[in-house]
C-alpha atoms as one frame of an Amber mdcrd trajectory, in Angstrom:
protein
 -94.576-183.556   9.963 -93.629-187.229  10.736 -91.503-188.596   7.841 -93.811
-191.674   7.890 -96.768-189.131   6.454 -95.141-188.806   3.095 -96.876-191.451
   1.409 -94.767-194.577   2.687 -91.444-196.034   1.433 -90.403-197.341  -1.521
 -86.940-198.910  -2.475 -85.836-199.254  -5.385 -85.357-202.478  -7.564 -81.763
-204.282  -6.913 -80.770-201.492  -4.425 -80.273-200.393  -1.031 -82.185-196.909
  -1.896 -85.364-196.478  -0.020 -86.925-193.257  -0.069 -90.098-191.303   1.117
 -92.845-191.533  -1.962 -93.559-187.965  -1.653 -90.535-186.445  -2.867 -89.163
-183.104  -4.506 -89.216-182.017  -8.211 -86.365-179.087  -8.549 -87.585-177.626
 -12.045 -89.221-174.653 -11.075 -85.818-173.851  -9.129 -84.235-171.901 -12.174
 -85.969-168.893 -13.767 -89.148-167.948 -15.205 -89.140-170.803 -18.599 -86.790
-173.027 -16.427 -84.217-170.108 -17.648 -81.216-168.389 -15.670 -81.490-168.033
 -12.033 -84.458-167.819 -10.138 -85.763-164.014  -9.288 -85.364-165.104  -5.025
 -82.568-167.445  -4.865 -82.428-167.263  -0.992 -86.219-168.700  -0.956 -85.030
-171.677  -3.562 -82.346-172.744  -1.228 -85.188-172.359   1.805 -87.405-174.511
  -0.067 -84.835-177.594  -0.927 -83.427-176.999   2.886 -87.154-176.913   4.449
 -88.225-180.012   1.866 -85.327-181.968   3.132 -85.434-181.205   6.896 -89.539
-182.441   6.276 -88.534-186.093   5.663 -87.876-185.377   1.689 -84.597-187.947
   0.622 -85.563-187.970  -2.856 -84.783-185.011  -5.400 -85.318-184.915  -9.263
 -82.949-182.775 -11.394 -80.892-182.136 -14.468 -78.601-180.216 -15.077 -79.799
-178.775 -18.486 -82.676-177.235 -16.100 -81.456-173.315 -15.849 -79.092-174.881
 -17.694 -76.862-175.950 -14.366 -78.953-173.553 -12.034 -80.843-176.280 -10.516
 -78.258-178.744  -9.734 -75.448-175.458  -8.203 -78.581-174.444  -6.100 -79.026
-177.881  -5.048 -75.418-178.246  -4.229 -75.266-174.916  -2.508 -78.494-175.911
  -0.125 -77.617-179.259   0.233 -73.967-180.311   0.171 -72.735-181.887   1.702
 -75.231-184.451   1.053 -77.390-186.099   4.018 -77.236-189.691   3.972 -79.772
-191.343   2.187 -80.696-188.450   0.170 -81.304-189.971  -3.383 -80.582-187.594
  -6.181 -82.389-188.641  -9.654 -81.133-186.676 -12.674 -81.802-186.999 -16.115
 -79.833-186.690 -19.788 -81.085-186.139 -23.174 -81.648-182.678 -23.469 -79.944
-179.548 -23.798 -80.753-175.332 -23.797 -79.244-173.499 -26.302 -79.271-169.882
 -25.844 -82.849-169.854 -27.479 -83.865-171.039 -24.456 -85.710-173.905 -26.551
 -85.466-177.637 -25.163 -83.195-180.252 -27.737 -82.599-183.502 -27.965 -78.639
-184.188 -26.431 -78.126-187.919 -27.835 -75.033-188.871 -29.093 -72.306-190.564
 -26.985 -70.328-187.853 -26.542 -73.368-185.431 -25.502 -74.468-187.759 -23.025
 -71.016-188.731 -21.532 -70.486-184.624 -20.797 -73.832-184.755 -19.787 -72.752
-187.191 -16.738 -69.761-184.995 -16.062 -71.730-181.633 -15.888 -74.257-183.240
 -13.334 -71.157-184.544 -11.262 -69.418-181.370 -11.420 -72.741-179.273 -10.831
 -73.913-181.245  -8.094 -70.537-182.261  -6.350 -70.492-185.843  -6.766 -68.275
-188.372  -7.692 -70.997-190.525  -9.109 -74.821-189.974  -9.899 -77.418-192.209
  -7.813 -79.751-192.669 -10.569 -79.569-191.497 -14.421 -82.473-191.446 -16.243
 -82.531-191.180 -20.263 -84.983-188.653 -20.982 -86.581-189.163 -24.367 -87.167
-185.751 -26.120 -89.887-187.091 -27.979 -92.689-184.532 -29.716 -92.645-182.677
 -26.244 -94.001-184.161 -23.322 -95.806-187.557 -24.530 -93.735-190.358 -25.879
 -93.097-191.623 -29.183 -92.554-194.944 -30.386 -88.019-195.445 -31.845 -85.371
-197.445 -30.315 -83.357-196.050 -27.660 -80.717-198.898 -27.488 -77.855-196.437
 -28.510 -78.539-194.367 -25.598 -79.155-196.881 -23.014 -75.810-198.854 -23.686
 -74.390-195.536 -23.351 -75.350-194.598 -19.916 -74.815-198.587 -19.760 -71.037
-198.041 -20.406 -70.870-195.227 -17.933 -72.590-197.611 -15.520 -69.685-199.627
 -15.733 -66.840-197.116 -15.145 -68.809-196.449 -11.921 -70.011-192.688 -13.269
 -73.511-194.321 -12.519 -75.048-196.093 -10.051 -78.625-196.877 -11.627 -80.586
-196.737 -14.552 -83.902-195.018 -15.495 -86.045-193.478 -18.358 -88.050-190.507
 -18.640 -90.893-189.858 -21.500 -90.947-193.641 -22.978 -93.367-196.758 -24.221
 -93.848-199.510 -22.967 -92.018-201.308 -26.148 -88.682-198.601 -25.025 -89.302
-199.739 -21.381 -88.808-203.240 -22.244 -85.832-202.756 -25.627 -83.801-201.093
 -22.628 -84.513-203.920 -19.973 -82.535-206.229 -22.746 -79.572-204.072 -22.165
 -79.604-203.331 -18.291 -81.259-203.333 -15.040 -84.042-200.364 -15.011 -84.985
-198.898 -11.861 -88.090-196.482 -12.671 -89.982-194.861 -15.299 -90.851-191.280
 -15.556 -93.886-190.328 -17.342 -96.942-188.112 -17.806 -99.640-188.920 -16.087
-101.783-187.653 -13.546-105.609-187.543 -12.880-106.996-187.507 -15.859-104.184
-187.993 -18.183-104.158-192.019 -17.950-102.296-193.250 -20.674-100.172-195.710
 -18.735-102.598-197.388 -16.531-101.397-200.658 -18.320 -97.750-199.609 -17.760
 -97.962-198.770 -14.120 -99.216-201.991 -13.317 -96.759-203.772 -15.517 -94.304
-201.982 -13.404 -95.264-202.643 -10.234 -95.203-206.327 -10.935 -91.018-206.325
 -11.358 -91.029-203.510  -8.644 -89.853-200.687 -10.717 -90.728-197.335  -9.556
 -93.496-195.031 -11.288 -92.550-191.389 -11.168 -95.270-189.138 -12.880 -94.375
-186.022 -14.164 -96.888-183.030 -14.390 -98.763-184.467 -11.247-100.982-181.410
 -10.915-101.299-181.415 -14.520 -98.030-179.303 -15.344 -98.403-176.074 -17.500
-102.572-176.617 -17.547-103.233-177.242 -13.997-105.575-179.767 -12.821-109.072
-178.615 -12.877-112.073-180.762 -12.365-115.508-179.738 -10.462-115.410-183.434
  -9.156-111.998-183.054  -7.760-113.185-179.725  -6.393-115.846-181.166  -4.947
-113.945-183.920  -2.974-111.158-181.514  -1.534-113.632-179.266   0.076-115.565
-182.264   1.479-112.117-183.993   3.062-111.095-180.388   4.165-108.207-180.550
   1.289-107.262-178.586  -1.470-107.641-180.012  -5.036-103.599-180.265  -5.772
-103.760-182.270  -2.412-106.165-184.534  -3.482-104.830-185.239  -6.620-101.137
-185.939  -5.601-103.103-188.442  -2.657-104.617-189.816  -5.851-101.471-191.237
  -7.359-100.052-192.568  -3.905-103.576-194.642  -3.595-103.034-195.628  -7.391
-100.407-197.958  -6.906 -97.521-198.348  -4.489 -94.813-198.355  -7.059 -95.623
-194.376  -7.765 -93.325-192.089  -6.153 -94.164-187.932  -6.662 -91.891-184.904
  -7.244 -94.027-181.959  -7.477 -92.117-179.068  -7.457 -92.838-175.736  -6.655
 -90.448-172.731  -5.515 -93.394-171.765  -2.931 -92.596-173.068   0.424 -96.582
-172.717   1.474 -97.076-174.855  -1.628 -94.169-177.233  -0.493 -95.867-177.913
   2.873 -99.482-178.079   0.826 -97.731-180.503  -1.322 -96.189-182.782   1.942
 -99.369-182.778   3.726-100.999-184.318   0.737 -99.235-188.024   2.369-101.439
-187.643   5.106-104.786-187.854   3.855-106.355-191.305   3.199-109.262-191.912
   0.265-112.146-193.925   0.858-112.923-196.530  -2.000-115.670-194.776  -2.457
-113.795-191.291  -3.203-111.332-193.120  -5.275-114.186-194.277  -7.417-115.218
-190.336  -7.754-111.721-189.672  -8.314-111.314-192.235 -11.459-114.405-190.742
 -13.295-112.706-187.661 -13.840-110.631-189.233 -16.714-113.437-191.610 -17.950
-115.310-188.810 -18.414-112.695-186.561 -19.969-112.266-189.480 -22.355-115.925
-190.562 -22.515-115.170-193.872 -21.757-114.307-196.201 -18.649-110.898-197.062
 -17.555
């Protein structure tokens, strides 16, 4: 597979990082609940080494996934580090031994959180941080976030951090943080037919700022749509495909990280940058979520 297929290049805003737009989510790297080590730990380094080797140069982490079994099976696949390879983490959570997901937001938790992704990862500073919003799960809620962003600010500063994102946000967080530094990209939920931030996408691809939807495929309710069904066995693809070839025809600030721990469903996933939507199709494809909604978008 030609690195070219993966849905293009994007680079992002104020930097020299250009990466593939189909790229790697490492979640589902750690054990079953993103818990403890994963049950074939050989087949998780295959998977980052085979993902890579594909044209893949950009990976999404954190190191409270496993907690730190992501980021030390990264390291072990990976390190030393190719050049070019773009490694976006996040902080704002943590697992206690509950195995439930918390908020991590004080100073202090988010300045170890920096050091346990450098130390995890074997790095002397982190490509791109983004503040990861705990939120009411996975869909935003409106609060300020200045505190944390002039904390991961600060770290900017002593060179702990190269760049500046946010994970699970509004648009009203998206711009309070923009008063206090550059941002790079945005990572939200969306997919398919979950379309809350149609308005934001666009907003962001005016100022160039990356778009990085998580739960592509629809996360822990998979994607599932007779309509989307429909067009994958027309086009010869499977629905997943479609879908991820969906959001790379949406706009061309959206860059993917589906993860999976399969590497048949890595190269399913890859191949998805190949296959090119009709206007018509597309027009198929954005009925799904008026009609899930009963209106228009």
């Amino acid at each position: 597979m030609s690195k070219a297929s993966l849905g293009g290049q994007f680079t992002f805003p104020g930097t020299s990082l250009t990466v593939q737009r189909i790229g790697y989510g490492a979640m589902q790297l750690a054990g079953p609940g993103v818990w403890g080590p994963p049950t074939d730990p050989d087949g998780a380094v295959a998977v980052l080494r085979e993902a890579v080797a594909a044209g893949v140069n950009h990976i999404d982490t954190a190191d409270y996934y496993g907690p730190h079994v992501t980021n030390q099976i990264i390291r072990q696949a990976l390190h030393p580090y190719a050049t070019g390879l773009v490694i976006v983490t996040k902080l704002g959570g943590r697992r206690p031994p509950d195995k439930s997901w918390q908020p991590a937001i004080s100073p202090q938790e988010l300045t170890a959180g920096v050091h346990d992704n450098l130390r995890n990862l074997g790095l002397d500073a982190l490509d791109i941080v983004n503040y990861r919003v705990m939120g009411s799960g996975h869909g935003p809620e409106e609060g300020s976030i200045a505190e944390q962003v002039t904390v991961l600010a600060d770290l900017r500063r002593k060179g702990l951090i190269r760049r500046i994102g946010l994970s699970n946000v509004t648009a009203a967080q998206v711009a309070e943080a923009q008063t206090i530094t550059d941002i790079v990209c945005v990572q939200n939920n969306y997919n398919l037919t979950h379309r809350d931030d149609d308005a934001l996408i666009d907003n962001l691809a005016r100022q160039g700022i990356a778009y990085v939807p998580f739960f592509p495929l629809g996360g822990f309710s998979p994607l599932q749509s007779s309509t989307l069904a429909f067009v994958a066995g027309r086009l010869g693809a499977t629905p997943m495909q479609i879908a991820l070839a969906w959001l790379l025809h949406r706009s061309p600030n959206i860059l993917l990280i589906p993860g999976t721990s399969s590497l048949d469903h890595l190269r399913e996933n890859l191949a998805a940058g190949q296959l090119t939507l009709s206007p018509q199709t597309l027009a198929e494809l954005d009925g799904i979520a008026a009609a899930a909604v009963g209106v228009k978008h």
